[in-house]
FIDREN-175136 format. One line per field, with one value per residue (C-alpha): residue in one letter; x, y, z; residue number from 1. Coordinates in Angstrom, 1 decimal. Layout:
<nodes>
zado	[a,...]
u	[X,...]
v	[Y,...]
w	[Z,...]
marba	[NUM,...]
</nodes>
This chain:
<nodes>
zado	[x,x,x,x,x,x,x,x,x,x,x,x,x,x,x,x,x,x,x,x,x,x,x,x,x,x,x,x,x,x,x,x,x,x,x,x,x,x,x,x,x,x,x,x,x,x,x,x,x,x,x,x,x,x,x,x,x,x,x,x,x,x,x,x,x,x,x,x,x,x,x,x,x,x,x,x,x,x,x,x,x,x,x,x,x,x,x,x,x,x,x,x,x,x,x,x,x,x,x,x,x,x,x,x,x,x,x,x,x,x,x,x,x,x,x,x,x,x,x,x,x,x,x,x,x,x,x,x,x,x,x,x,x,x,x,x,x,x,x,x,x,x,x,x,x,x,x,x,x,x,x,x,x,x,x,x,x,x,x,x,x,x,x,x,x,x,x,x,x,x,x,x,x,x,x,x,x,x,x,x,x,x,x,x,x,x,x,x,x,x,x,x,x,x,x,x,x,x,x,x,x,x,x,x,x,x,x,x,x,x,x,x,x,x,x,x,x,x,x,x,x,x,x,x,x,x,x,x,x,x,x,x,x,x,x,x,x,x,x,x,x,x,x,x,x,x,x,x,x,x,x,x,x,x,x,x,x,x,x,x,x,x,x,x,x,x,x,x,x,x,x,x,x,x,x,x,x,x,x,x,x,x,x,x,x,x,x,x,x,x,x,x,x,x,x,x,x,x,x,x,x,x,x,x,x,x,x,x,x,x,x,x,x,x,x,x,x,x,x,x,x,x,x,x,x,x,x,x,x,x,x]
u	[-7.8,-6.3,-4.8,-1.9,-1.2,-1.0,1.1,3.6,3.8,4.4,7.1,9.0,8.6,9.8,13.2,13.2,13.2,15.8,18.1,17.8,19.0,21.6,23.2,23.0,24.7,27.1,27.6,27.6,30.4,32.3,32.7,33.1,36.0,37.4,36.3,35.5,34.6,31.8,30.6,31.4,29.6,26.3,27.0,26.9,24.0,21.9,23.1,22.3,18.9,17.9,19.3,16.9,13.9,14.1,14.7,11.8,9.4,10.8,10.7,14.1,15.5,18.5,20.7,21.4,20.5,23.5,25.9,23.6,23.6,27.3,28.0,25.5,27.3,31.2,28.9,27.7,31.3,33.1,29.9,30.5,34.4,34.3,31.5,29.3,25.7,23.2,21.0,23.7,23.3,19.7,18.4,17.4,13.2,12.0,8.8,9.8,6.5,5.7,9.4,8.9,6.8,3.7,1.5,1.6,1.5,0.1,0.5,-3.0,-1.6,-4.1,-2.5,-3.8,-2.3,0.1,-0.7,2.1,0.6,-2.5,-1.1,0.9,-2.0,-4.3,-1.7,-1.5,-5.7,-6.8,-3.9,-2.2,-0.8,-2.3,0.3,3.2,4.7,5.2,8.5,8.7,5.4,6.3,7.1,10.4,10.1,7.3,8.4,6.3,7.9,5.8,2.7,2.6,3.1,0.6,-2.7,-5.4,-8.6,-10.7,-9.6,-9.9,-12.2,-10.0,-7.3,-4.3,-2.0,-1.9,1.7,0.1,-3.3,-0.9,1.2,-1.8,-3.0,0.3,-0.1,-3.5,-2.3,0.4,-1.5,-3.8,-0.9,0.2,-3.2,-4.6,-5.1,-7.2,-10.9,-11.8,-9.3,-11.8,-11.7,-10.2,-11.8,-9.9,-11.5,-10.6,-9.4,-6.9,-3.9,-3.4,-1.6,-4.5,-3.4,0.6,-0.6,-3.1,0.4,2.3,-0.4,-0.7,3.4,3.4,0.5,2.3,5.3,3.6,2.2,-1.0,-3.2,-3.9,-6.5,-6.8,-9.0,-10.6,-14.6,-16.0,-13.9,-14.1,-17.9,-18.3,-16.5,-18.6,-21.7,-20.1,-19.4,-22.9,-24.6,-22.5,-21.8,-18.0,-17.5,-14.0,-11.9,-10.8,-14.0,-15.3,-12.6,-13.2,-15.9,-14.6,-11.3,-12.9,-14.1,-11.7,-8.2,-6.8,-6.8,-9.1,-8.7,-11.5,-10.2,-12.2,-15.4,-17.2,-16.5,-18.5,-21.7,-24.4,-27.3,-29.3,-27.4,-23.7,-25.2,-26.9,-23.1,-20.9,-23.3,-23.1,-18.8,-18.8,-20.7,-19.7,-16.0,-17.0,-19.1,-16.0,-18.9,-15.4,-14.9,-11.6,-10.4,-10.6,-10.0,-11.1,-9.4,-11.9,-10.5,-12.6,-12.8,-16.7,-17.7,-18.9,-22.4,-22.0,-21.5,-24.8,-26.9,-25.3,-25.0,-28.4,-28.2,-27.5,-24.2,-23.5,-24.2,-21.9,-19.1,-19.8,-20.3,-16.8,-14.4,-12.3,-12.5,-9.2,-10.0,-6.8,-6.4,-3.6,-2.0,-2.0,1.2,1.3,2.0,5.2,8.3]
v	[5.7,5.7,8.8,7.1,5.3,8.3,10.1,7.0,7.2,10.7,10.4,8.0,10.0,13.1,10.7,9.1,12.6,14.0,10.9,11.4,15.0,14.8,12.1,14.4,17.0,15.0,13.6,17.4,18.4,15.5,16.5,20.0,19.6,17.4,20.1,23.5,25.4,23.4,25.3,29.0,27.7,26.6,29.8,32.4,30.7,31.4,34.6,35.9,33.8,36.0,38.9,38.3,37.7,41.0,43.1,41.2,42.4,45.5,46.1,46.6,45.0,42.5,40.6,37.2,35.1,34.6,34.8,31.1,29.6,30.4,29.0,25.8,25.2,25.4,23.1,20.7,20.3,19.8,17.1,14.6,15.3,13.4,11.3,12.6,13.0,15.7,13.2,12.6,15.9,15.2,13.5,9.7,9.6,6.7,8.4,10.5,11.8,13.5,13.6,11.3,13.5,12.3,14.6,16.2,20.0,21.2,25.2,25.9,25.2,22.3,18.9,15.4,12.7,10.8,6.9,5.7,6.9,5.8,1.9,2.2,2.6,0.4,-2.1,-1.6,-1.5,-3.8,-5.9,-7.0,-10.3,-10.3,-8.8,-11.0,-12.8,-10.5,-10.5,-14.2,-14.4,-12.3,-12.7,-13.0,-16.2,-17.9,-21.2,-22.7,-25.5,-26.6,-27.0,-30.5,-30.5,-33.2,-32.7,-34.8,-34.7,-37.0,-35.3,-31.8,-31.9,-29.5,-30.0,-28.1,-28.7,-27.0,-25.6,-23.8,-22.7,-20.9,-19.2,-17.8,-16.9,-15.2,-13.3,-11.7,-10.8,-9.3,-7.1,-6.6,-4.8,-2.9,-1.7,-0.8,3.1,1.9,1.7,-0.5,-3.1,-6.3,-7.0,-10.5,-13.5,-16.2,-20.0,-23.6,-25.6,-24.7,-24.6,-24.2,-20.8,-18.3,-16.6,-17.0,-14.9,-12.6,-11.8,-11.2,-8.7,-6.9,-6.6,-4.8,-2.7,-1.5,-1.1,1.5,3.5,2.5,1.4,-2.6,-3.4,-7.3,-9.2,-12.5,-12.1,-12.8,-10.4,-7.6,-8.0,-8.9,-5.3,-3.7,-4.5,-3.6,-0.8,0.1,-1.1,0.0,-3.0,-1.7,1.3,2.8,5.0,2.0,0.6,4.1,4.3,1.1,1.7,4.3,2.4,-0.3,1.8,4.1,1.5,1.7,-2.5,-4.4,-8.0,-10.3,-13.7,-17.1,-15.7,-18.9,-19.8,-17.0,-18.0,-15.5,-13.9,-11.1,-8.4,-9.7,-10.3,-6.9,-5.3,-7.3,-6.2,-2.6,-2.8,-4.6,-2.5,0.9,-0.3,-1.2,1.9,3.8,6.0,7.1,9.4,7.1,4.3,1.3,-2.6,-5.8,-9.2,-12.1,-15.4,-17.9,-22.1,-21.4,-21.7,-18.9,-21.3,-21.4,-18.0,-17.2,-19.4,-18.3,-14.4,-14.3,-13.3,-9.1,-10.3,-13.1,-10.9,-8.3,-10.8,-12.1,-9.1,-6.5,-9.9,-12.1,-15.4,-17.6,-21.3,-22.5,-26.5,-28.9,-31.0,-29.4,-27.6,-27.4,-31.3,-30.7,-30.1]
w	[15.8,19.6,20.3,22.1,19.0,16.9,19.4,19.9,16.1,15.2,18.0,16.2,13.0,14.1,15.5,11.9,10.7,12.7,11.9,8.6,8.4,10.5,8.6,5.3,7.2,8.3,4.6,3.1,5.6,4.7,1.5,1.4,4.0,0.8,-1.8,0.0,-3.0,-3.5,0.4,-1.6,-4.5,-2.3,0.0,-2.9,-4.8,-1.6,-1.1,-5.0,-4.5,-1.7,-3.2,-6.5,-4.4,-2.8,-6.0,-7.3,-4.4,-4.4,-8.0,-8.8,-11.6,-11.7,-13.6,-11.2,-13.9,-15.5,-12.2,-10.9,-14.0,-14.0,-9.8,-10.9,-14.2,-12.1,-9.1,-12.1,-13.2,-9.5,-9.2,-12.1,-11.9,-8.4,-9.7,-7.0,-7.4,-6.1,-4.4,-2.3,0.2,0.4,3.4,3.2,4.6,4.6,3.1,0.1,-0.2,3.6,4.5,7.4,8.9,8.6,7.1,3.7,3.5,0.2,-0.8,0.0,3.3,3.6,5.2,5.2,6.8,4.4,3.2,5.6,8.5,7.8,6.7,10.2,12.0,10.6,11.4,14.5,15.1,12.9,10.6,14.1,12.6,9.3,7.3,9.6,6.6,4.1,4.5,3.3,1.2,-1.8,-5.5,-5.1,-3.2,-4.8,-6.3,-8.5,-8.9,-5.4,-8.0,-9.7,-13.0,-14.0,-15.4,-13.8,-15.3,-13.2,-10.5,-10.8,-13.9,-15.6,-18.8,-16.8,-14.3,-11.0,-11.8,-15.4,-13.4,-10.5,-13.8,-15.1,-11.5,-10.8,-14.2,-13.3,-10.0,-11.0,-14.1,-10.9,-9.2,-12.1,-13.6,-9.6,-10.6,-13.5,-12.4,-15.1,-13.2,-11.4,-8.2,-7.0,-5.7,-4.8,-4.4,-3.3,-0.9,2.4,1.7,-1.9,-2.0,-1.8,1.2,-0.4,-3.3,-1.6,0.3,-2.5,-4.0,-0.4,-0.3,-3.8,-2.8,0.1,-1.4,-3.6,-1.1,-0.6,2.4,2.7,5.5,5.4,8.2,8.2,7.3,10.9,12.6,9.8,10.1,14.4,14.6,12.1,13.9,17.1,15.8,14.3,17.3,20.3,21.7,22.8,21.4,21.5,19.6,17.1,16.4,15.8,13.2,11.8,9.2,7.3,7.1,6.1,3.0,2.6,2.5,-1.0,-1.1,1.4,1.8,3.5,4.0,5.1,3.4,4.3,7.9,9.4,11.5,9.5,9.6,7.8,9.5,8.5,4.9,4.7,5.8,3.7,0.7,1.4,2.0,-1.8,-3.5,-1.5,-3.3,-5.9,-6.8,-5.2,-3.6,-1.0,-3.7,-4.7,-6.5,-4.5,-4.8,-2.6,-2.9,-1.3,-0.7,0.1,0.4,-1.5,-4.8,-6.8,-6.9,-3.1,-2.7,-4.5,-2.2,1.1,0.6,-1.5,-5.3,-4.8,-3.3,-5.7,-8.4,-7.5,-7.0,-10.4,-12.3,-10.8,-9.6,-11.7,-10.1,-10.1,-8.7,-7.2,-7.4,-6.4,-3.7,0.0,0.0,3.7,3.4,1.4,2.6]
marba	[1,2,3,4,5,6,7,8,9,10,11,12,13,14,15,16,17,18,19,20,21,22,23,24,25,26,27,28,29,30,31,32,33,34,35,36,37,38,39,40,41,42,43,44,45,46,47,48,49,50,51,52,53,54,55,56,57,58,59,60,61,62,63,64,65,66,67,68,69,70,71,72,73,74,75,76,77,78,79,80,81,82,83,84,85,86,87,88,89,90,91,92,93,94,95,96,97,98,99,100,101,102,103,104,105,106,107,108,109,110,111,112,113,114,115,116,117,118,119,120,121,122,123,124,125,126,127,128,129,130,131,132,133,134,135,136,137,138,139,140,141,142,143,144,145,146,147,148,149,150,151,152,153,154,155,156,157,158,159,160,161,162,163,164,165,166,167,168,169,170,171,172,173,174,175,176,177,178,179,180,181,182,183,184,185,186,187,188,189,190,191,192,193,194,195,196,197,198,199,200,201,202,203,204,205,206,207,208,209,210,211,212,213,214,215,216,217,218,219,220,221,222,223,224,225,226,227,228,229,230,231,232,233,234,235,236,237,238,239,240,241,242,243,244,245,246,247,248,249,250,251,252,253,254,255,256,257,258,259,260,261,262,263,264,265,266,267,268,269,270,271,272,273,274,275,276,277,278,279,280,281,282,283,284,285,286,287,288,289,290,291,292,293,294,295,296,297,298,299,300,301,302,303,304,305,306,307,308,309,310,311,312,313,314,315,316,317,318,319,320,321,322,323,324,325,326,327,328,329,330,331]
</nodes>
């Protein structure tokens, strides 16, 4: 990762952090100007909480017990009498889980850097523009009704319409979502023609994803594997494409789009073989998942990327074919 990057970030964390507390203190004196016992009540439970911890480590014995549950029972009371809840005083992070501050600090005293530091900056390196339209391409704005309705056999060559193939697509991505954790859950491939929603629905996934906490890295196959190999053969070596591997590996969800348009050769084959199966394997030492999306067929696939790769798509992916009309030529 580039250092600037991570010290620009951090930067804006620490602001976000600050932000956020200072509104909650600003909240909490609003309300105990309105109901200043509930200060006293805050005030002596600290005070009696200090004073317990001390007779503890010096081995005197006490009788706080009662006297908090007492102060929290009259607190409890004041609370739901004014129909104001507890969360209310606490500070609003936009990361519940590091406290907007960018790492986690476990009681061991050991720190790792928390999932939305890490998605940040694998946004900025690598996702650039990938993840630009997740604001619009999500579940809540898919519309179905864009898929026709008719089934057209001699067409497509299959009994059901575009409109019940996306349902059932729209199912398996979202039990895909839901059952992530689960590392009996299949990867995703996605096949057909431009424009027919795979990107759309590869969007939707990635927005959920995020949403949960993890890490999405998405880039198109020939740039995810050109930076690889610049990477492994020092072509430009910076900071990022140091990095860039182990991201690669390591990001909870990785998406490879355009599978297919790539120019390859035995190196690029030999890499994109040891990215699928290092996932699928989860030999990171965690539970990873890959979405491919790609204008091949699985048949394709097989003669391009040679049978180990084919086989491995196969065998750990469900494969949804998307079919239909070119939605980009509908209003």
């Amino acid at each position: 990762m580039a250092t600037n990057d991570l010290e620009g970030l951090l930067m804006e964390y620490d602001e976000k952090r600050r932000t956020a507390e200072k509104i909650a203190d600003q909240k909490r004196e609003e309300i105990y100007k309105k109901y200043p016992r509930l200060q006293e009540i805050n005030q002596e439970i600290n005070q009696i909480s200090i004073n317990k911890t001390k007779n503890i480590l010096l081995g005197i014995s006490n009788n706080y017990d009662e006297q908090l549950l007492k102060l929290k029972n009259e607190k409890e009371k004041i609370l739901k009498k004014n129909e104001i809840k507890e969360s209310f005083f606490k500070p609003k992070y936009e990361c519940e889980k590091c406290q907007d501050k960018g790492y986690i600090v476990y009681s061991n005293k050991k720190s790792e850097m928390c999932n939305c530091l890490k998605q940040k900056l694998i946004n900025i390196s690598y996702n650039k523009s990938n993840l630009s339209n997740l604001k619009t391409e999500n579940f809540d704005n898919f519309d179905i009704n864009k898929f026709s309705n008719k089934v057209d056999l001699e067409k497509y060559k299959l009994n059901i319409s575009p409109r019940e193939n996306i349902k059932k697509i729209e199912e398996a991505s979202k039990n895909f979502i839901k059952n992530f954790n689960n590392p009996e859950t299949k990867n995703l491939l996605f096949t057909g023609n431009t424009g027919l929603g795979k990107t759309y629905m590869t969007n939707c996934i990635a927005n959920e994803i995020l949403k949960s906490g993890k890490t999405v890295l998405y880039q198109t196959a020939p740039i995810l594997l050109e930076t690889i190999i610049d990477n492994k053969f020092n072509k430009n070596k910076t900071e990022n494409t140091n990095n860039f591997y182990n991201q690669v590996l390591e990001a909870d969800l990785l998406i490879i789009d355009d599978l297919g348009v790539e120019a390859l050769n035995s190196i690029k084959i030999s890499e994109l073989f040891t990215i699928i199966n290092s996932r699928i394997m989860n030999l990171n030492n965690k539970i990873t998942k890959t979405i491919i999306s790609t204008n091949l067929s699985i048949e394709e696939i097989f003669k391009l990327y040679e049978e180990r790769i084919g086989s491995r798509i196969a065998g750990f992916f469900d494969i949804y074919y998307f079919f239909g009309e070119d939605l980009r030529l509908k209003k």
